[in-house]
C-alpha distance (Angstrom), angle and dihedral (degrees) to the residues before:
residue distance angle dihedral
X1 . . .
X2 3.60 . .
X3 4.31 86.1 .
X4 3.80 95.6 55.7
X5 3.55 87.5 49.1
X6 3.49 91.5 59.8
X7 3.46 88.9 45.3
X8 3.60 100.0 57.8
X9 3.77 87.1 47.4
X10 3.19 94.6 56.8
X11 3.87 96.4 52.2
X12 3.76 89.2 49.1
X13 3.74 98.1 51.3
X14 4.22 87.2 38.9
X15 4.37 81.8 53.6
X16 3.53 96.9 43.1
X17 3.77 97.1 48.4
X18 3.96 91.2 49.7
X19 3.41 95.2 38.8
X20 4.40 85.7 57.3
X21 3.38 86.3 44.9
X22 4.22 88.5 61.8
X23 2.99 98.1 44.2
X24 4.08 97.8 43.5
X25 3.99 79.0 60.7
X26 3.74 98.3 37.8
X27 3.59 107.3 44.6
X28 3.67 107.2 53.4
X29 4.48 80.2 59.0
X30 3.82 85.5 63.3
X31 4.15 83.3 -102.3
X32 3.81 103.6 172.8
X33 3.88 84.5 -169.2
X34 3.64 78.0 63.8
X35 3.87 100.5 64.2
X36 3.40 86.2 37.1
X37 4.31 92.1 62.0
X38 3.97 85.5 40.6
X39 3.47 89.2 58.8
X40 3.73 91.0 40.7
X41 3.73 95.5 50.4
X42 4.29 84.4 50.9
X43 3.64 96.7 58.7
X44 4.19 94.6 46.9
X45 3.75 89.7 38.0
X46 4.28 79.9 54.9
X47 4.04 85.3 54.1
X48 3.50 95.0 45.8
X49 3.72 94.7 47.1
X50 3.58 92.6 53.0
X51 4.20 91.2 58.2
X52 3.64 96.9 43.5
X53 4.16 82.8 45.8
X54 3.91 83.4 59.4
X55 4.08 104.6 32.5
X56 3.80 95.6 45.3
X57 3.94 127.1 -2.9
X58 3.55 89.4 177.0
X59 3.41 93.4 79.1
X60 3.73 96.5 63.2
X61 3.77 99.9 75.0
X62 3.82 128.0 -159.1
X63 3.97 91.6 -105.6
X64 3.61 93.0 62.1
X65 3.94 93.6 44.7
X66 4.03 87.5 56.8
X67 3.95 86.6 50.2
X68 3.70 98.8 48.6
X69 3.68 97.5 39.0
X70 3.69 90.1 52.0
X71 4.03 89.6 50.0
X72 3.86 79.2 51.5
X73 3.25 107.6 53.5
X74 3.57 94.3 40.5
X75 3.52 88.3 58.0
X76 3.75 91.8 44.8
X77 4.06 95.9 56.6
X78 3.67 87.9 62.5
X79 3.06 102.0 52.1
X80 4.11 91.7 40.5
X81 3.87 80.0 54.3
X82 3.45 92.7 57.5
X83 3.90 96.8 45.9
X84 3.98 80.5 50.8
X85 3.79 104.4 49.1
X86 3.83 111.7 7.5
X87 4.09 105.1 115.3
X88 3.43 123.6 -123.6
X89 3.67 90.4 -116.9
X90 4.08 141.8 2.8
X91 3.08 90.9 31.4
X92 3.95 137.6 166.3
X93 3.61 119.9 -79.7
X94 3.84 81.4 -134.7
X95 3.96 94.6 77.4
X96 3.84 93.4 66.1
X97 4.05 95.1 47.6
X98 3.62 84.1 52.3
X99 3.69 95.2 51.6
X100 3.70 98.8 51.3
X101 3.38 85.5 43.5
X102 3.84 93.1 56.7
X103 3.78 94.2 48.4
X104 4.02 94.8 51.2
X105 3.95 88.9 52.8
X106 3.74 90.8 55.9
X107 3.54 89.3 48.6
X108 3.38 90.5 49.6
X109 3.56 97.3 58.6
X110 4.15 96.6 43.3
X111 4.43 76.8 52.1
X112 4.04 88.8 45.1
X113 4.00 92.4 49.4
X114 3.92 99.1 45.1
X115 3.84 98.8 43.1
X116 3.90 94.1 40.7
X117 3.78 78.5 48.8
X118 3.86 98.3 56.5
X119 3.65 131.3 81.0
X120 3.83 88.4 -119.5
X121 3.97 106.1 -159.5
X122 4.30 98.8 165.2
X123 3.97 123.4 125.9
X124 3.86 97.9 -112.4
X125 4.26 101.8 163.2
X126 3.77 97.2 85.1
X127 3.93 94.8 43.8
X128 4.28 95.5 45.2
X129 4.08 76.5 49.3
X130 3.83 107.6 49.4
X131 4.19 87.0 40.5
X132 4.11 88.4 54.6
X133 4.31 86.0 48.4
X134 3.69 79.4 51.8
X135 3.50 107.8 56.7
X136 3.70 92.3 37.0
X137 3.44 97.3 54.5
X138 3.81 91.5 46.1
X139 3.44 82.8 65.9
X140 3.53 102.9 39.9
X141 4.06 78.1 55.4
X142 3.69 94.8 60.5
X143 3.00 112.9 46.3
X144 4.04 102.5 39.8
X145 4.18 93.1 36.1
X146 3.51 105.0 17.8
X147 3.82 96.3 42.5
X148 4.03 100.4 -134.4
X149 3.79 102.3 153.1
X150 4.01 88.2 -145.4
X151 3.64 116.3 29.8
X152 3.43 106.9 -125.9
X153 3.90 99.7 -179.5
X154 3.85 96.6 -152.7
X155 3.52 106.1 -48.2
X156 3.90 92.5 85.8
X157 4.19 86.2 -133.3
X158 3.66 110.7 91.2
X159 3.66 92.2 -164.0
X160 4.22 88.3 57.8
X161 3.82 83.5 46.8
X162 3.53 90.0 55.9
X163 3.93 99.4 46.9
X164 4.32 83.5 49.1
X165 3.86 87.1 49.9
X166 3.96 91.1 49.5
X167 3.73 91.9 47.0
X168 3.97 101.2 44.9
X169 4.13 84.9 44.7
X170 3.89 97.5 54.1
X171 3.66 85.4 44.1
X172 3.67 99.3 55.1
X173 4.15 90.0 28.5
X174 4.48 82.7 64.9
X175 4.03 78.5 43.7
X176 3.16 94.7 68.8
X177 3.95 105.5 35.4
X178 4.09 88.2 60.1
X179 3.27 87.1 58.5
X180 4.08 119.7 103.9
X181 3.75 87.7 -145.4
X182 4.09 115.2 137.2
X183 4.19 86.1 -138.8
X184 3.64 92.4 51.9
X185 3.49 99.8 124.7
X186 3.87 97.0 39.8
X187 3.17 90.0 58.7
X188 4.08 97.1 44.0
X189 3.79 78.3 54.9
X190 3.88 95.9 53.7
X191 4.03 88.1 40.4
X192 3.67 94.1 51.4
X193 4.30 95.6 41.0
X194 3.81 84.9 49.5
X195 3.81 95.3 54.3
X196 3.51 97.6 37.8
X197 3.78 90.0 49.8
X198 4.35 87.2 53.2
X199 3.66 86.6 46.4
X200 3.83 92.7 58.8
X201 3.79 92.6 49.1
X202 3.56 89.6 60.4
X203 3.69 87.8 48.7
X204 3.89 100.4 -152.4
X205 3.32 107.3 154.1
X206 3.86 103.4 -148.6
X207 3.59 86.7 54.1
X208 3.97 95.7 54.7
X209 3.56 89.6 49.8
X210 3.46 106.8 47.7
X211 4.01 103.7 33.5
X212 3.75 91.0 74.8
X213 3.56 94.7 42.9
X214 3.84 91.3 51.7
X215 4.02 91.7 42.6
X216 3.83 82.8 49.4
X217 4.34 87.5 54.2
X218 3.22 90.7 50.5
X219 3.97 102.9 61.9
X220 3.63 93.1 41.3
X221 4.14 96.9 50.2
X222 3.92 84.6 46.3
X223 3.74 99.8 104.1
X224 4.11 95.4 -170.5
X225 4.25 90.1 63.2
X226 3.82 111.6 88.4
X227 3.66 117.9 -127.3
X228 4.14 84.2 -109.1
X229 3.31 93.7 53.6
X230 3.80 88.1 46.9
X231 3.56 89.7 52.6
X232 3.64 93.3 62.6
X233 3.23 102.9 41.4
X234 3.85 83.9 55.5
X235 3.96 97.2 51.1
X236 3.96 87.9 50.4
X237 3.56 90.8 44.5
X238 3.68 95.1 58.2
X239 4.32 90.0 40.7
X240 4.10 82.8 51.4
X241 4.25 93.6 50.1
X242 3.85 87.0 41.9
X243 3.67 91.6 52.2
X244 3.26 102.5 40.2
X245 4.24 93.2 50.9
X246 4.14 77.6 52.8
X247 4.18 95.7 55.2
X248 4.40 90.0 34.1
X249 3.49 95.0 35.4
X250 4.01 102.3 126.3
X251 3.78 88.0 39.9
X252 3.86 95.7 54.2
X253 4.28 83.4 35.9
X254 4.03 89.7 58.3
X255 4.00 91.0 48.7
X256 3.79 93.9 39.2
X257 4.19 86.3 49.6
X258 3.69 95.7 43.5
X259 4.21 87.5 54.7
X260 3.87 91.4 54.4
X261 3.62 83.4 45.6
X262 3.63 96.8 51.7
X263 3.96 96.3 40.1
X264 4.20 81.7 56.1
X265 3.58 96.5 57.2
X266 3.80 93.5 48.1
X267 3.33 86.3 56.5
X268 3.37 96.8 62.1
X269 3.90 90.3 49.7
X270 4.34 91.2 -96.4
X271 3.57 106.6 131.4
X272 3.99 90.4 178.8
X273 3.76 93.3 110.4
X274 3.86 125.2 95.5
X275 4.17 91.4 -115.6
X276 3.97 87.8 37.3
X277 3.98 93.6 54.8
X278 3.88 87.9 52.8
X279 3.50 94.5 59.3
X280 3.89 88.5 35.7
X281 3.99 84.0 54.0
X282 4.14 88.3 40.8
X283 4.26 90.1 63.2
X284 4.00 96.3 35.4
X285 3.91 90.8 52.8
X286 3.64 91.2 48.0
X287 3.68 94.9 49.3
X288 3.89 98.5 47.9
X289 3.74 95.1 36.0
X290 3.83 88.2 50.8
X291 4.59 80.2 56.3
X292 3.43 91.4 53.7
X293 3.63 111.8 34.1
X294 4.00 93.4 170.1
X295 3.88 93.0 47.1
X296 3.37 135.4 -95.5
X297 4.11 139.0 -141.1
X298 3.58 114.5 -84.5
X299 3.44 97.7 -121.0
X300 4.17 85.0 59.9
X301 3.78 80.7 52.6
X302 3.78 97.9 45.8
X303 4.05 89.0 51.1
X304 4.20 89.7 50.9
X305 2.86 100.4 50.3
X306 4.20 93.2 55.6
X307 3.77 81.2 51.6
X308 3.50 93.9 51.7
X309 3.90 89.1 45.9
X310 3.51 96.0 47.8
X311 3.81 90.9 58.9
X312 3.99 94.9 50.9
X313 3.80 108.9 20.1
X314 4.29 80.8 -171.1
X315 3.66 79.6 87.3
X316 3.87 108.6 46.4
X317 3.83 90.7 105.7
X318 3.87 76.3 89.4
X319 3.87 96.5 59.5
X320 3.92 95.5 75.0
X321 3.92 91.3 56.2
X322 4.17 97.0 36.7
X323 3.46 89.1 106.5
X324 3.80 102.5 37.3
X325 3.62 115.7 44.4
X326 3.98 134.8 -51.6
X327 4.06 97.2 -119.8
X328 3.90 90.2 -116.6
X329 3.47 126.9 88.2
X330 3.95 104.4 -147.0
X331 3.78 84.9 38.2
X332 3.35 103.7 55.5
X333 4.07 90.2 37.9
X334 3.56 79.5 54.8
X335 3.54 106.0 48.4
X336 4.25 91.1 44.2
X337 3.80 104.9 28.9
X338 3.88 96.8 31.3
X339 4.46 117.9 -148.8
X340 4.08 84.8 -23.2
X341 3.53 98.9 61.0
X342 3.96 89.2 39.6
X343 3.76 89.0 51.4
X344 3.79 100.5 49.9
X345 3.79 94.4 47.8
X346 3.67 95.9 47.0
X347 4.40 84.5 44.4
X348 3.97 91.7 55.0
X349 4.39 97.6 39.9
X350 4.17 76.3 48.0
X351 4.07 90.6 46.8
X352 3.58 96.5 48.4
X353 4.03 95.3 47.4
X354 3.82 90.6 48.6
X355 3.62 90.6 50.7
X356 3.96 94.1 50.4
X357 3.41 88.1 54.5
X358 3.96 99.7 41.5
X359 4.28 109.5 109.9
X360 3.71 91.5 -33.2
X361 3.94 132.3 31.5
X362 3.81 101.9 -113.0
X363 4.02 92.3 -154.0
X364 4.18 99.4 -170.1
X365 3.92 87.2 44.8
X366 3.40 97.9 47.6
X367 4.25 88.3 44.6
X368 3.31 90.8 51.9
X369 3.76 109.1 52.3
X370 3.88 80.7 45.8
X371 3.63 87.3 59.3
X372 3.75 88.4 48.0
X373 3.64 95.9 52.1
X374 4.07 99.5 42.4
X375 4.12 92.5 44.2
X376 3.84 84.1 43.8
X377 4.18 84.5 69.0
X378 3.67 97.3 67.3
X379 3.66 98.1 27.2
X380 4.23 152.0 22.8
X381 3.54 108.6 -110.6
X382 3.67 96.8 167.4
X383 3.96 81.6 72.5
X384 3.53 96.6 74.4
X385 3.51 125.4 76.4
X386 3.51 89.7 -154.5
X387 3.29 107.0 52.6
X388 3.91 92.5 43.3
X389 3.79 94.4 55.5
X390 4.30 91.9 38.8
X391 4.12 79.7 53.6
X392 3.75 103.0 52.3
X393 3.76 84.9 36.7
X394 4.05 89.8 58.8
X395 3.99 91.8 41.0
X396 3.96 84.4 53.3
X397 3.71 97.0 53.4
X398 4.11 88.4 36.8
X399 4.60 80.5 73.7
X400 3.80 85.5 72.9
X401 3.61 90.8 68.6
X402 3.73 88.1 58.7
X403 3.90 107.7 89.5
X404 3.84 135.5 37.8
X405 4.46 87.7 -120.4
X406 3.72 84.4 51.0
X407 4.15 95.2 45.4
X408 3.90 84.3 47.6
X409 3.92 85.3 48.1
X410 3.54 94.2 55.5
X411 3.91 94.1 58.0
C-alpha cells in the first residue's frame, strides 16, 4: 500500500514540476495554454498535498506554512475586497483582474506548500536555461523583425515584460553559478548580456537600472565564488555595461532625456509626464487611502481622486490612471484595500525574505522578491496575470536551490 502511495506521489510531484515548467515558458508569451497548465499543476499539487499531509507532516515545516499562508491571505483580501465593494452592476473592469488575481495567489500557495514539501530530486538547470533563451529571444524577435518599438512579450505592457524578463534572468543567472561547470562564469556572462540586452528593448527604465545592480548582488552574496573569481566577473561586468550603453546608446539617451524632461515639468507643478503622474498618483493614493482606512470600491476611489484633482490641478497627472492602478504597489493596496491590503503585502515581501534567509541563503529567492519589491515602486505588478503567475513560478523553482542533493541535482 505504502509503495503505490509513493508511486502516485511521485507522478504528481513529476506532473506538477513539468507542468510549472510550461507554463513558466508559456505564460510570459501571453500562452493561454499556459494559465490553463498553472491551474492544472494547482489542482494536482492540491492532491498531492493532501497525501504527503497524511504520510508525513513532518515534512511540511513551519517556514513554509508562514510562506504559503501569507500567499493566501494575500490572495484572500482581494478577493474579500471584491465581495465587499464590487457593484452589482457597471462596474470597473478592475474587479475581474483582481479576482483572477486572487485565485492564482491561492494557488500559489497550495503549489508553494507541496513542492517546498517534497524531496525534489529532478535535473532543472537546462530547462530554467532554454525558457530564459526563450523569452529573450521572443523579444529580440519583436522588436528587430516584428517592429514593436517596446517588446512587450505577451503581456501587451513592456514595462511588465521587463519585470518577467528580470525575474526569469536572475533565476536562471543563480542557475548557472550552482552549477560545478568549468564555463560557469562565461556563461553567467552570456546569460546576464542577453537579458540585459532584452531589458533595454523594452526600454523600462526601472528595469535597466536595477537588473545589473541585482545581477551584481547576487555574485557577491554567493558564498561558494572566490573573491578572484569575483573579481573577474566584476571587471567583465563593468566592460559588458560599458559596451552595451555604446551599442544602445540612443535608446538609453531617449529614456535618460525624457526623465530630465519629466523631473522639469514637475517642477513647474505639471504632473503630465510619465515620472510626474507617479508622484501625482504617490500624493492622491495617500490622501484617499488615508479616508478610507478599511478600503473602499474603486469607483469611490475613481470619484476622490477627481475631487482631489480639482482642488490642485499640480496633481492631475493622476486623473488618467484613477481608474486603473496608482503605479505603486503599497499605494495602490492602500488606496483600494485600505490597512488590510497594506498589511498582507508587507506580511508576504517579509515571509519570503525570512525564508531566504532561514538555515541556508536561498540566493534566486531572495533576488527575486527583491526584484518584486523595487519594480513594485514604479509600478503594480500584482495587476498582471502574467507577471503574478511567471513570479510564483520562479519562487517555486528558487526551492531547488535549497539542499546540497538538490544543488548536486542541478549540475
Amino acid at each position: 500500500m505504502n509503495s503505490n502511495i509513493n508511486k502516485l506521489n511521485i507522478i504528481l510531484l513529476t506532473t506538477t514540476i513539468i507542468c510549472c515548467l510550461l507554463s513558466l515558458i508559456l505564460v510570459p508569451l501571453g500562452s493561454s495554454i499556459g494559465r490553463k497548465t498553472f491551474y492544472l499543476s494547482g489542482y494536482i499539487s492540491f492532491i498531492g498535498l493532501l497525501i504527503t499531509a497524511i504520510k508525513s507532516k513532518s515534512s511540511i515545516t513551519k517556514k513554509n506554512i508562514l510562506v504559503a499562508i501569507s500567499i493566501f491571505i494575500f490572495g484572500l483580501v482581494n478577493i474579500v475586497w471584491i465581495l465587499m465593494f464590487q457593484p452589482e452592476h457597471d462596474y470597473s473592469p478592475i474587479y475581474p483582474i483582481f479576482m483572477h488575481i486572487g485565485k492564482i495567489l491561492i494557488i500559489s500557495s497550495i503549489l508553494y506548500l507541496y513542492l517546498s514539501s517534497a524531496n525534489v530530486k529532478m535535473n532543472i538547470a537546462i530547462f530554467i536555461t532554454l525558457i530564459n533563451i526563450v523569452i529573450n529571444s521572443y523579444a529580440f524577435y519583436e522588436h528587430f523583425v516584428l517592429g514593436i518599438y517596446r517588446s512587450e512579450l505577451g503581456t501587451a505592457r513592456a514595462t511588465i515584460a521587463a519585470y518577467i524578463i528580470s525575474i526569469i534572468g536572475s533565476l536562471a543567472l543563480s542557475t548557472i553559478l550552482a552549477s560545478k561547470n568549468k564555463y560557469k562564469f562565461h556563461i553567467a556572462t552570456i546569460s546576464f548580456l542577453f537579458s540585459f540586452s532584452a531589458i533595454i528593448l523594452t526600454q523600462t527604465r526601472a528595469a535597466i537600472i536595477a537588473f545589473p545592480i541585482l545581477i551584481l548582488l547576487t555574485v557577491l552574496i554567493n558564498k561558494e565564488i572566490s573573491r578572484i573569481a569575483i573579481m573577474k566577473f566584476l571587471s567583465v561586468f563593468l566592460l559588458l555595461l560599458l559596451g552595451l550603453g555604446f551599442i544602445f546608446k540612443s535608446t538609453l539617451e531617449i529614456r535618460y532625456n525624457d526623465i530630465k524632461n519629466d523631473i522639469l515639468l514637475y517642477q513647474d507643478s505639471n504632473s503630465n509626464s510619465s515620472l510626474g503622474a507617479r508622484f501625482a498618483m504617490f500624493i492622491v493614493g495617500i490622501q484617499t487611502g488615508s479616508e478610507n482606512v478599511l478600503g473602499q470600491s474603486a469607483e469611490t476611489r475613481t470619484a476622490e481622486i477627481k475631487k482631489i484633482i480639482n482642488n490642485d490641478k499640480s496633481l492631475s497627472g493622476a486623473e488618467m490612471y484613477a481608474d486603473v492602478h496608482l503605479h505603486n504597489e503599497v499605494i495602490d493596496n492602500f488606496s483600494l484595500k485600505g490597512i488590510f491590503g497594506v498589511i498582507s503585502l508587507l506580511a508576504l515581501y517579509l515571509a519570503l525574505i525570512y525564508r531566504s534567509f532561514s538555515t541556508k541563503l536561498n540566493t534566486p529567492m531572495l533576488i527575486i522578491t527583491l526584484s518584486t519589491i523595487i519594480y513594485g515602486l514604479s509600478d503594480v505588478l500584482f495587476f498582471s496575470k502574467e507577471f503574478t503567475i511567471t513570479l510564483f513560478l520562479c519562487l517555486l523553482m528558487s526551492l531547488f536551490f535549497d539542499s546540497n542533493t538538490n544543488r548536486e541535482n542541478m549540475k
